[in-house]
MIBA-744928 format. One line per field, with one value per residue (C-alpha): residue number from 1; chain; x, y, z. Coordinates in nm, 3 decimals. Layout:
MIBA-744928
resi	c(NUM; ...)
chain	c(A; ...)
u	c(X; ...)
v	c(Y; ...)
w	c(Z; ...)
This chain:
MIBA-744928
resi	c(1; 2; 3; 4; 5; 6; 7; 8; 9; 10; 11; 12; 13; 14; 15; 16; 17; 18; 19; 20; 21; 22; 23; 24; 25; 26; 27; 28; 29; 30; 31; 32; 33; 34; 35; 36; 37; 38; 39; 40; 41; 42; 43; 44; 45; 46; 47; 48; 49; 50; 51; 52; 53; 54; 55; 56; 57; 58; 59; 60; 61; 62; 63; 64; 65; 66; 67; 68; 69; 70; 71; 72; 73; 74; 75; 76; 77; 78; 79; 80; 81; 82; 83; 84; 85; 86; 87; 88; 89; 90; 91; 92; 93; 94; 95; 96; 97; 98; 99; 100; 101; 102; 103; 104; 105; 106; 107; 108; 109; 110; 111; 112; 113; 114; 115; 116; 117; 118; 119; 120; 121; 122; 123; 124; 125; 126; 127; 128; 129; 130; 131; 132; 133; 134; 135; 136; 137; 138; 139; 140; 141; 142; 143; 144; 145; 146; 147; 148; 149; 150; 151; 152; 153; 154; 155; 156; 157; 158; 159; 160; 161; 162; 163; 164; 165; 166; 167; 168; 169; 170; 171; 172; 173; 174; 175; 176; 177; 178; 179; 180; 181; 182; 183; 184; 185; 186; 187; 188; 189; 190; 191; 192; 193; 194; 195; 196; 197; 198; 199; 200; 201; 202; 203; 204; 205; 206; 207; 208; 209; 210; 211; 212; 213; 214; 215; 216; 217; 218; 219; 220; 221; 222; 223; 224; 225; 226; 227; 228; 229; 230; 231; 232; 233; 234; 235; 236; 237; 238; 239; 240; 241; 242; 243; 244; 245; 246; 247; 248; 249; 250; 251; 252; 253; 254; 255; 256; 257; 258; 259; 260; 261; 262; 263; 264; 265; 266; 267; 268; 269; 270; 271; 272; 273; 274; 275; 276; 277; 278; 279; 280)
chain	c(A; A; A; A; A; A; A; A; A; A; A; A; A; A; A; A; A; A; A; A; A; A; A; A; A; A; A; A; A; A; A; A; A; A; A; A; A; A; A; A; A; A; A; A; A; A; A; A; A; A; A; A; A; A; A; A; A; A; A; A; A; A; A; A; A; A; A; A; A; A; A; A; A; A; A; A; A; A; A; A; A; A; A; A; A; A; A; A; A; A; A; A; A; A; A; A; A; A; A; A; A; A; A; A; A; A; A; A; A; A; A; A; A; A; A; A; A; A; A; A; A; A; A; A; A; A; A; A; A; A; A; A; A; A; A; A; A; A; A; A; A; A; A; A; A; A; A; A; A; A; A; A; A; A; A; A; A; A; A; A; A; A; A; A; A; A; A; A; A; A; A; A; A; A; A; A; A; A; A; A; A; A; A; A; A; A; A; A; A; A; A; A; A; A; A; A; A; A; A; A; A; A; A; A; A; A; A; A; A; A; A; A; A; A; A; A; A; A; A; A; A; A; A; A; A; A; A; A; A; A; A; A; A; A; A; A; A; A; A; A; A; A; A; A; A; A; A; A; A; A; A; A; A; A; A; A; A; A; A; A; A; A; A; A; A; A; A; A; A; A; A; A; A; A; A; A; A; A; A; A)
u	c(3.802; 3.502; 3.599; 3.393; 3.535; 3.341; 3.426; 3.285; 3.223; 2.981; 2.756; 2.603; 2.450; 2.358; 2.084; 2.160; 2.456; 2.426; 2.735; 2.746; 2.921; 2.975; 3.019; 3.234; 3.330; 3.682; 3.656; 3.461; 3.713; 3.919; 3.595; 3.459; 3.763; 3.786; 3.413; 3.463; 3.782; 3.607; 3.320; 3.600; 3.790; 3.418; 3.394; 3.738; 3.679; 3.319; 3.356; 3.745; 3.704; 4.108; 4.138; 4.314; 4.088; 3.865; 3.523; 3.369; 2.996; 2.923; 3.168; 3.116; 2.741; 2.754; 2.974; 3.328; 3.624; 3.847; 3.759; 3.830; 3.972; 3.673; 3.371; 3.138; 2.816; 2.548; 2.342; 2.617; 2.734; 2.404; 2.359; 2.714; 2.646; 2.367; 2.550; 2.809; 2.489; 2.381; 2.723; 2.720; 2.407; 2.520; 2.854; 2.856; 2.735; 2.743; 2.587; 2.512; 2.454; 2.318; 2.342; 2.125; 2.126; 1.939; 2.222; 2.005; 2.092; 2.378; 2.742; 2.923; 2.700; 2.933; 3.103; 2.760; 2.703; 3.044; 2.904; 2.564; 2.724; 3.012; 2.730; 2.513; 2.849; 2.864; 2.513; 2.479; 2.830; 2.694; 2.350; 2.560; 2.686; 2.397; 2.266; 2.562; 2.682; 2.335; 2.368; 2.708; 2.605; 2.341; 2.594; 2.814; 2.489; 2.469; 2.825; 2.797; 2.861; 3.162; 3.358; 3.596; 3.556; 3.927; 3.811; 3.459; 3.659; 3.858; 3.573; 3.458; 3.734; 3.766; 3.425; 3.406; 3.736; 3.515; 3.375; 3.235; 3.499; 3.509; 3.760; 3.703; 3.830; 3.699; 3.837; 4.130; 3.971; 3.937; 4.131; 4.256; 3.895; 3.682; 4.015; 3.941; 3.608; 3.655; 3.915; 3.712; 3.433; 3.610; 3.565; 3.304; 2.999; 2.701; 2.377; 1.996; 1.749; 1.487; 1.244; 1.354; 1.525; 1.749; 1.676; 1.790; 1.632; 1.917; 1.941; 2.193; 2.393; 2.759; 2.783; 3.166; 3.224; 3.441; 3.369; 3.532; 3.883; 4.182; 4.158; 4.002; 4.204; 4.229; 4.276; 4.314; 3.992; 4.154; 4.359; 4.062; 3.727; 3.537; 3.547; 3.422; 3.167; 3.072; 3.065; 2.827; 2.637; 2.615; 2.567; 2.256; 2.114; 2.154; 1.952; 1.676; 1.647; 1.643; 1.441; 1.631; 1.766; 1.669; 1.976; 1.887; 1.533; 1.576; 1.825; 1.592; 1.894; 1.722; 1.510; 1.828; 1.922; 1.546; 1.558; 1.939; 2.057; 1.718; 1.774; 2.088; 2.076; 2.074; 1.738; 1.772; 2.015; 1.697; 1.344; 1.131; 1.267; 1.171; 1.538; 1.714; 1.846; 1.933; 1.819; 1.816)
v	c(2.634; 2.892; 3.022; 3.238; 3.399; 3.509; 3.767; 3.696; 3.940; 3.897; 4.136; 4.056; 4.147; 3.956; 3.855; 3.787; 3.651; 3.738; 3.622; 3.745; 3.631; 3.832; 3.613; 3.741; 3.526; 3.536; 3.658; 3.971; 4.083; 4.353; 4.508; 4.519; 4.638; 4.905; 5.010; 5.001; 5.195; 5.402; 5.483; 5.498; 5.782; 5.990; 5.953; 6.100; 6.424; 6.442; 6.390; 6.373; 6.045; 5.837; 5.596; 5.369; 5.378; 5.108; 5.201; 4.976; 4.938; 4.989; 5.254; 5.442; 5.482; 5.532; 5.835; 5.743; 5.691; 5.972; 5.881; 6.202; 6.486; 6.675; 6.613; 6.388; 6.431; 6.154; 6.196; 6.215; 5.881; 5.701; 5.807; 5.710; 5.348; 5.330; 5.394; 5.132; 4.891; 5.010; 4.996; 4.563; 4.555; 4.668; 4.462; 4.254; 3.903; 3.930; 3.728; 3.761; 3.445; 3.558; 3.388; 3.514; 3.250; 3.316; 3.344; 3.164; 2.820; 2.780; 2.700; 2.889; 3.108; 3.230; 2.879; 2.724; 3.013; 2.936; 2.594; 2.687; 2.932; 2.680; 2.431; 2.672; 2.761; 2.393; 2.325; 2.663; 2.539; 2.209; 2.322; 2.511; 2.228; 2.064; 2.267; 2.409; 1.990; 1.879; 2.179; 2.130; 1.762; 1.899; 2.169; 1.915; 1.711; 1.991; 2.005; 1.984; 1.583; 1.751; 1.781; 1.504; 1.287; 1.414; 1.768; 1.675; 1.486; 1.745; 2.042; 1.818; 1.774; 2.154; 2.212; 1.950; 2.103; 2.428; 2.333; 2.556; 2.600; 2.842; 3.055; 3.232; 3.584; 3.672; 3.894; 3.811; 3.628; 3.298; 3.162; 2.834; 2.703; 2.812; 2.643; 2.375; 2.285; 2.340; 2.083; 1.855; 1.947; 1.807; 1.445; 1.399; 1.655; 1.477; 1.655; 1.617; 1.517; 1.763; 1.524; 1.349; 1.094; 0.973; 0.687; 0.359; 0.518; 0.758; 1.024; 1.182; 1.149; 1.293; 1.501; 1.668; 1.986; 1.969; 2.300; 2.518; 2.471; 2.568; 2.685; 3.046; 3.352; 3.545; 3.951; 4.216; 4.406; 4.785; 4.595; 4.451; 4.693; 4.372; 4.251; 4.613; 4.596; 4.211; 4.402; 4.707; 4.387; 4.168; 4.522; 4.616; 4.216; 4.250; 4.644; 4.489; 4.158; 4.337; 4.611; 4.966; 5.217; 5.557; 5.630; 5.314; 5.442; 5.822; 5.728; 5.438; 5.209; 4.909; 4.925; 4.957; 4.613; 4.568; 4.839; 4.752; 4.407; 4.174; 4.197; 4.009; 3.786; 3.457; 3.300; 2.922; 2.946; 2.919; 2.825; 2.892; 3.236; 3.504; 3.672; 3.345; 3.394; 3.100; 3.082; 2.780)
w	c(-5.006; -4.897; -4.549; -4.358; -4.112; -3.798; -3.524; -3.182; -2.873; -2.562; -2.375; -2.053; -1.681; -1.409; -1.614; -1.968; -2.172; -2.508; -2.768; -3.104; -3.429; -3.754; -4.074; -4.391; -4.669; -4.724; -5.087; -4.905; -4.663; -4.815; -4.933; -4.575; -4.413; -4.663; -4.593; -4.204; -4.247; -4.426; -4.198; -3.927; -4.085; -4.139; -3.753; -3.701; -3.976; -3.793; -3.452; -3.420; -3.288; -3.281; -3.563; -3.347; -3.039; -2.964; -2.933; -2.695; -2.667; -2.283; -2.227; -2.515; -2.534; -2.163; -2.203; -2.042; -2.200; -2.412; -2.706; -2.944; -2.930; -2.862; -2.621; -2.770; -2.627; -2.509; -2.795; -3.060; -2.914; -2.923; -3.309; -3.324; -3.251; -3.411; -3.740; -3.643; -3.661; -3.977; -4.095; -3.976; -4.188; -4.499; -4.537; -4.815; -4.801; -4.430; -4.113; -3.771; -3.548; -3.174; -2.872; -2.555; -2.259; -1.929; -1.697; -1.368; -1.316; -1.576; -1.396; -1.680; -1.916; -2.162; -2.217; -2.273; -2.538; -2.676; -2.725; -2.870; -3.093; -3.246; -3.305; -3.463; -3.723; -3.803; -3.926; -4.071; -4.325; -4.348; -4.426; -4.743; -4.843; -4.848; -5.112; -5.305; -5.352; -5.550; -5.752; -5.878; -5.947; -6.197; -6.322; -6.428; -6.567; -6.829; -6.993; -7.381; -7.517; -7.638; -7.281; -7.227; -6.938; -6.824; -6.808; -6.657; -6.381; -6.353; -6.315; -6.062; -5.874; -5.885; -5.789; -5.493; -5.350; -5.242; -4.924; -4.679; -4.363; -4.092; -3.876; -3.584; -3.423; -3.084; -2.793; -2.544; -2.261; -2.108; -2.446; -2.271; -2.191; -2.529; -2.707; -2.505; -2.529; -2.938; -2.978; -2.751; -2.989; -3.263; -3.147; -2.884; -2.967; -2.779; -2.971; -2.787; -3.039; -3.072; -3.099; -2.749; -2.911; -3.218; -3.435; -3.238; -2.903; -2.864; -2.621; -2.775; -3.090; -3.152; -3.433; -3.399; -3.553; -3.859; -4.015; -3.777; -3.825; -3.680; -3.291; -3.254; -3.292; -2.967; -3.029; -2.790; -2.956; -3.044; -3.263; -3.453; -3.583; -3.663; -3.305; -3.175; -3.435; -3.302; -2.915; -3.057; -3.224; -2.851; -2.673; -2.865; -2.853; -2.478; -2.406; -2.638; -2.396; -2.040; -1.938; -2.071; -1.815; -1.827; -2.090; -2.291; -2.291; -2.376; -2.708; -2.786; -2.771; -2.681; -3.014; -3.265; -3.286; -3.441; -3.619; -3.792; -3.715; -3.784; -4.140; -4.111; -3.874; -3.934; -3.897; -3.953; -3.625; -3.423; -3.640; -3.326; -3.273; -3.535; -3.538; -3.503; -3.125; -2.974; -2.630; -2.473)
């Protein structure tokens, strides 16, 4: 089986929600870890910033928090973070699905991004098996006369075993109701056409989500770099959506998510937006 596994943390104000996932294929993860621990212990020689302290988006680039054992200015913090961006961008193989909801007139923002996001996983796995499945067809197609139909069965066996699955890791918080509304995701999924209407004159069609398996992994986040790196990810989404304070401004914050994230994100999420957020 190909598992990705994504790691999901949320930035917001009274304004915006913004939710963000990072996708790692499983046969990636050591090699990530190892380059985030890496980059983590660099901070430490550098700025003497604690190995095991989370570094947490708002606080940190805001200045609070005792985060080293030496002061760590403003500006060292800002160029900080941005690294931690850069750092996202370069993993291997990696993705980032965003979520950034107008918070006026929604009853619960961050469970209707929690919805958006969990669909947007499903048709991103199912979209790769729409393509990878034809291809092994052909693959097959092309074995030499001289393969046996045993070991052509059995290639294809082999092969159609591999499907693309998904597991999730996201910060402690509110773990009963996202839980929830996944396993009640899992059978009743009612999807708006968007063309107003599904074949047969149908509102809307359920499509459950069978990808994501498993319920979600809930982690207090200093015990996990890749959901800090999925808050500096969310942070960054949600200074370039709202108008940047005078700090946001003078480190040029709001333009780093541009400037690292875009080329990773995940496009197809959301066709009509040019990074892929999902906003509605």
């Amino acid at each position: 089986m190909s598992v990705r596994l994504f790691y999901v943390d949320e930035s917001y104000d009274a304004t915006r929600f913004c939710l963000s996932a990072i996708g790692i294929r499983h046969a990636d993860w050591r090699e990530c870890f190892h380059r985030v621990r890496q980059h983590r212990a660099v901070l430490k020689q550098d700025h003497g910033i604690y190995l095991r302290k989370e570094i947490h988006a708002q606080e940190f680039v805001s200045g609070r928090g005792r985060i080293s054992s030496t002061v760590v200015t403003k500006h060292d913090r800002a160029r900080i973070f941005e690294s931690l961006l850069g750092l996202v961008a370069a993993l291997p193989n990696v993705m980032v699905i965003n979520i950034c909801l107008d918070t006026a007139g929604r009853a619960d923002p961050q469970l209707d991004a929690w919805d958006r996001l969990l669909n947007r996983i499903e048709r991103t796995l199912l979209e790769i098996e729409r393509r990878e499945l034809p291809l092994r067809k052909r693959l097959l197609t092309q074995l030499p006369a001289v393969v046996t139909d045993v070991l052509r069965g059995s290639l294809a066996t082999r092969l159609n075993a591999y499907r693309a699955r998904a597991l999730i890791f996201a910060d402690q918080g509110r773990e009963l109701e996202i839980t929830k509304a996944l396993r009640k995701m899992h059978a009743f999924n009612p999807i708006p056409s968007q063309f107003g209407e599904w074949p047969g004159s149908v509102k809307a069609k359920n499509i459950p989500v069978e990808r994501v398996i498993e319920d979600p992994v809930f982690k207090q986040s200093h015990q996990s770099y890749f959901i800090q790196l999925a808050d500096c990810v969310a942070f960054s989404l949600l200074k370039r959506e709202v108008a940047p304070t005078p700090l946001v401004k003078k480190y040029g914050i709001h333009r780093m998510f541009e400037r690292h994230v875009a080329a990773v994100c995940l496009r197809p999420a959301s066709p009509k937006d040019p990074l892929g957020i999902v906003r509605k």
